[in-house]
C-alpha positions in Angstrom: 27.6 -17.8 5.7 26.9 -15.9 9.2 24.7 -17.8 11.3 21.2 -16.7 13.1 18.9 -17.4 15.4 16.8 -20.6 14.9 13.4 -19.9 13.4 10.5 -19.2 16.2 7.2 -21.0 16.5 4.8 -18.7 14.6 2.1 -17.7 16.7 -1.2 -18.6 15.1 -2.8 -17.7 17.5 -1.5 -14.2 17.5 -1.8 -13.8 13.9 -5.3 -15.1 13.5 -6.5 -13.1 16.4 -5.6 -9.8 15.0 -6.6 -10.4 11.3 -10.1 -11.3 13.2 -9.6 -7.7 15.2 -9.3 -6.0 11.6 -12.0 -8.1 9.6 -14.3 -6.8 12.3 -12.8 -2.9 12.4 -13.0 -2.8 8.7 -16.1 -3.8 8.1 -17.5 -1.1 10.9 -15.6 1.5 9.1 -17.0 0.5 5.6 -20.8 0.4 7.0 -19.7 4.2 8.9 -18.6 5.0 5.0 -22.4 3.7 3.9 -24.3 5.8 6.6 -24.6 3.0 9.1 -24.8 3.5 12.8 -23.8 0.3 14.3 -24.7 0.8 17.7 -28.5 1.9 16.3 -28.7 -0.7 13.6 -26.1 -3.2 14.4 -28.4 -5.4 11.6 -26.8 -3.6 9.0 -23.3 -4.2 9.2 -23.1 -6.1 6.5 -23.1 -2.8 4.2 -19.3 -2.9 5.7 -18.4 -6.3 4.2 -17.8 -5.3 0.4 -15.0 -2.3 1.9 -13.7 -4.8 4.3 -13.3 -8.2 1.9 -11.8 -6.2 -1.0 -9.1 -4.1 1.1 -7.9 -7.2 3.3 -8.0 -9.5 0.0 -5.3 -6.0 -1.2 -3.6 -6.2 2.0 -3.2 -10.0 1.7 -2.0 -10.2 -1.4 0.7 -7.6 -0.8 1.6 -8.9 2.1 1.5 -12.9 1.2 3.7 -11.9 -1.9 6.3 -11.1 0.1 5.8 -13.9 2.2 6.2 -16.8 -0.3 9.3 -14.5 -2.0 11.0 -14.6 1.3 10.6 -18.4 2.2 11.6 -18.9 -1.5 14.7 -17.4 -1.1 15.1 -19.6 2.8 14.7 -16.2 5.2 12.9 -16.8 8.1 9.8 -14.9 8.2 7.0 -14.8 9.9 2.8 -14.7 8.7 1.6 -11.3 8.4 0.4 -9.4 10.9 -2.7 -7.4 10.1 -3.0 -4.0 12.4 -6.5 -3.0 13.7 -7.4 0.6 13.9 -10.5 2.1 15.6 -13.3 2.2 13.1 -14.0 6.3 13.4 -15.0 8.5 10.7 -12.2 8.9 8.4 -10.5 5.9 9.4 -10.2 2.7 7.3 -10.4 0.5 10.8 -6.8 -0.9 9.6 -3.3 0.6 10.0 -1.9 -1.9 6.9 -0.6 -5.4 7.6 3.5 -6.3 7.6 5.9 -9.6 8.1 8.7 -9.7 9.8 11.9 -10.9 8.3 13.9 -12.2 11.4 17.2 -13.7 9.2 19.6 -11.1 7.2 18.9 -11.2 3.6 22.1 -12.6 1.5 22.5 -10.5 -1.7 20.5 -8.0 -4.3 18.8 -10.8 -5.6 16.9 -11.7 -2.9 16.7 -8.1 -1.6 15.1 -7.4 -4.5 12.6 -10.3 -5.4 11.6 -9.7 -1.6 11.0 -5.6 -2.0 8.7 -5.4 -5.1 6.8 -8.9 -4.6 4.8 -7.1 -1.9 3.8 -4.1 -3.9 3.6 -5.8 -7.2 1.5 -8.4 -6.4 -1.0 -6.0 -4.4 -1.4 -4.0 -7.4 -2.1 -6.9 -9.7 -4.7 -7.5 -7.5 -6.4 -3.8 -7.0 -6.2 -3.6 -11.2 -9.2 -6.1 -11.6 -10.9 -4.6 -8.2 -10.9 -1.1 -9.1 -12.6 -1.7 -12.8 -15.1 -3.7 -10.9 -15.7 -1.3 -8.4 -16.2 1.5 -10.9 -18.4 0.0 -12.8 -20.5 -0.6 -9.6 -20.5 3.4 -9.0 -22.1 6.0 -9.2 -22.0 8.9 -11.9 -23.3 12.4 -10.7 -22.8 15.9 -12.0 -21.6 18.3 -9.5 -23.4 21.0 -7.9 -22.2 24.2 -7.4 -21.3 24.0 -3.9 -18.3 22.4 -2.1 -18.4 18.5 -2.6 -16.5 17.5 0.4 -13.1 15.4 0.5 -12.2 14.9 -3.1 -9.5 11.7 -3.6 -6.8 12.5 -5.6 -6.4 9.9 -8.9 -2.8 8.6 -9.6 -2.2 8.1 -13.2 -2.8 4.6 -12.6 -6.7 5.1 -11.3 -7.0 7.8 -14.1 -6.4 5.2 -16.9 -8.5 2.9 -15.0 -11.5 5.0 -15.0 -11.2 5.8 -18.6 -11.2 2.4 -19.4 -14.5 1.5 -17.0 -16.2 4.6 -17.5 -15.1 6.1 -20.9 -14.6 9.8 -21.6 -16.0 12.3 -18.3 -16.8 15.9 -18.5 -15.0 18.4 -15.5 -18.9 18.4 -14.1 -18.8 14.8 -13.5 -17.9 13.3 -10.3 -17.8 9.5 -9.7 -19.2 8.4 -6.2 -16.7 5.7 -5.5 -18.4 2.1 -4.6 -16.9 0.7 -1.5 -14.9 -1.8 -3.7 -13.4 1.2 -6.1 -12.4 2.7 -2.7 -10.6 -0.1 -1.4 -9.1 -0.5 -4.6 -7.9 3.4 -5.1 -6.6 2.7 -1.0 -4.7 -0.4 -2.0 -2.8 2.0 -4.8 -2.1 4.2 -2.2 -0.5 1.9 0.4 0.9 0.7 -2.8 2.5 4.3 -3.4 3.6 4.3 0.4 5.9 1.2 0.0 7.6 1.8 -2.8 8.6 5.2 -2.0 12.6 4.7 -2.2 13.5 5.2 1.3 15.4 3.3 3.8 13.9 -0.1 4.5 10.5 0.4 2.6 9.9 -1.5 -0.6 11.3 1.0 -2.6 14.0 1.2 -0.5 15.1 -2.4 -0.9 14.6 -2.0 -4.6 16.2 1.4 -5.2 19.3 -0.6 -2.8 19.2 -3.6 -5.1 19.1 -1.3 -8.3 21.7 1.4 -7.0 23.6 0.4 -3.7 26.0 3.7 -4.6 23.4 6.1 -4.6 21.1 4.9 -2.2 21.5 7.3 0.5 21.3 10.0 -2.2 17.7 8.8 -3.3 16.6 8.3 0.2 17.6 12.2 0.8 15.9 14.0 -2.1 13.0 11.6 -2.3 12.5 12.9 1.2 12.8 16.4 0.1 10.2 16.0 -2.5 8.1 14.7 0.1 8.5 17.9 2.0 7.9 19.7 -1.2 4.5 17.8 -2.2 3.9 18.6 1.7 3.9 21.9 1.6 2.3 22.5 -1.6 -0.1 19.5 -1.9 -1.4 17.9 1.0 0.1 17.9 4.4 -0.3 14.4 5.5 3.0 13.8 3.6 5.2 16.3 5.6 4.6 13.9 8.7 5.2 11.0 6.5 8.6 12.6 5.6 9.0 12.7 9.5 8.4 9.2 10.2 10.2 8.4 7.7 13.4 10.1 8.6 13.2 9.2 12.1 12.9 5.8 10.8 16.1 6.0 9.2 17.0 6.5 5.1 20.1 4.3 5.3 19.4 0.8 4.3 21.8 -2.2 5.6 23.7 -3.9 3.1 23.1 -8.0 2.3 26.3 -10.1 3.8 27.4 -11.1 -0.3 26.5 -7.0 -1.4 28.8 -8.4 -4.0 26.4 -10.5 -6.4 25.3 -8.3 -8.9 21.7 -8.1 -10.4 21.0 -10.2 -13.4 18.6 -8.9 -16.3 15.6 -10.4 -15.1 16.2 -8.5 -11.6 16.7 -5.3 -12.9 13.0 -5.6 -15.4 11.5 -6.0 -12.4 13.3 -2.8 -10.5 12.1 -0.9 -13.0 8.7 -2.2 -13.0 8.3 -1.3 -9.6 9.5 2.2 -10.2 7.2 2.7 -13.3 4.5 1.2 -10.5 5.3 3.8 -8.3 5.1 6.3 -10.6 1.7 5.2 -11.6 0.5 5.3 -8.4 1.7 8.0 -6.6 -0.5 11.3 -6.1 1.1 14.3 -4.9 -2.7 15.5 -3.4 -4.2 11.7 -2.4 -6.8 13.7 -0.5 -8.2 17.2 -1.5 -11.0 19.1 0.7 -13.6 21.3 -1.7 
């Protein structure tokens, strides 16, 4: 077994100082999504706190899955960090949360159990959320004129909606309650992390699953990324970008020898069938 570094001291301090920096972001941003002018009526910031609880509770959850996976399997790894953004208009005031895994991970097993935790566990969470937050919205019928920025409903929020709201006409238009729109954000972040490339979730699961073709996947899962890009929304040619300049390979664990066992390989395929669920091609459609 190779050795590495000793385990560092976590930072509390750090780590509870920037979840702190996000609660307050994030609940600006959700009372700028309810009409609320916090420097006019800083009284009513509260209207934020409903956004803010049910996207870090999301966050957490995806974030502590991996966590507890990770310690489970010994890898030293550190708390979450949660990443404040400025609360501006069309900003969530929160650029995600991530861990660090600071010790090399020793075979597909653990690879595996530590890539689809993460998302898994987040979406077990924004299930419940989102059929709570829909039946807290609103049901309108649309006017003739543009409506604005339309969100885009993976299968996953489609069959969710069905099952809150029954049968809708094309004239009806659900006004999302703050906790549905957490909830339809947390299957999007869900969607980012298992997209099968590189070191993302999906990457580690796609590795685990198929370590021959993993470069392969990496390569036309960027491609259809361009493609969406061009002919659905934008936003995901830069995230094909990033992506690439991030790198598509993915490191192999020091005993790449161990195969998968059944149980394993369920799970792989869970998380793709998660994926698929929640991916949109247009997450965001302007009417």
């Amino acid at each position: 077994m190779p050795p590495w570094p000793a385990p560092k001291p976590p930072r509390r301090l750090l780590h509870l100082g920037l979840l702190l920096a996000t609660v307050a972001t994030t609940v600006i941003a959700g009372a700028l999504q309810q009409g609320v002018n916090p420097l006019a009526a800083p009284e009513l910031l509260y209207k934020g706190i409903p956004f803010s609880f049910t996207l870090l509770l999301i966050l957490g959850a995806h974030e502590m899955g991996h966590y507890l996976v990770s310690r489970r399997h010994h890898l030293d790894v550190s708390l979450p960090y949660f990443i404040p953004a400025p609360p501006i208009p069309f900003i969530i005031g929160t650029f995600g949360a991530f861990i660090r895994i600071r010790s090399p991970i020793k075979d597909k097993l653990a690879l595996l159990d530590v890539g689809c935790s993460g998302p898994l566990t987040g979406v077990l969470v924004a299930i419940p959320v989102i059929l709570v937050g829909l039946k807290l919205s609103t049901v309108t019928v649309m006017g003739g004129g543009g409506e604005g920025l339309i969100l885009g409903e993976p299968l996953l929020f489609k069959l969710l909606s069905w099952l809150a709201l029954g049968p809708m006409t094309p004239e009806q238009n659900v006004i999302l309650h703050p906790v549905a729109f957490a909830g339809w954000i947390g299957l999007l972040v869900t969607a980012l992390n298992l997209i099968p490339v590189g070191q993302l979730d999906g990457g580690h699961v796609a590795y685990a699953l198929f370590p021959e073709y993993h470069r392969y996947i990496s390569l036309v899962s960027l491609g259809l990324l361009v493609i969406c890009g061009v002919l659905f929304w934008q936003g995901w040619l830069m995230w094909a970008v990033l992506l690439a300049f991030l790198g598509w390979r993915h490191p192999p664990p020091y005993q790449f020898w161990v195969p998968l066992d059944r149980r394993r390989r369920v799970l792989g395929i869970i998380s793709i069938v998660v994926f698929v669920l929640t991916f949109s091609p247009a997450p965001f459609v302007l009417d």
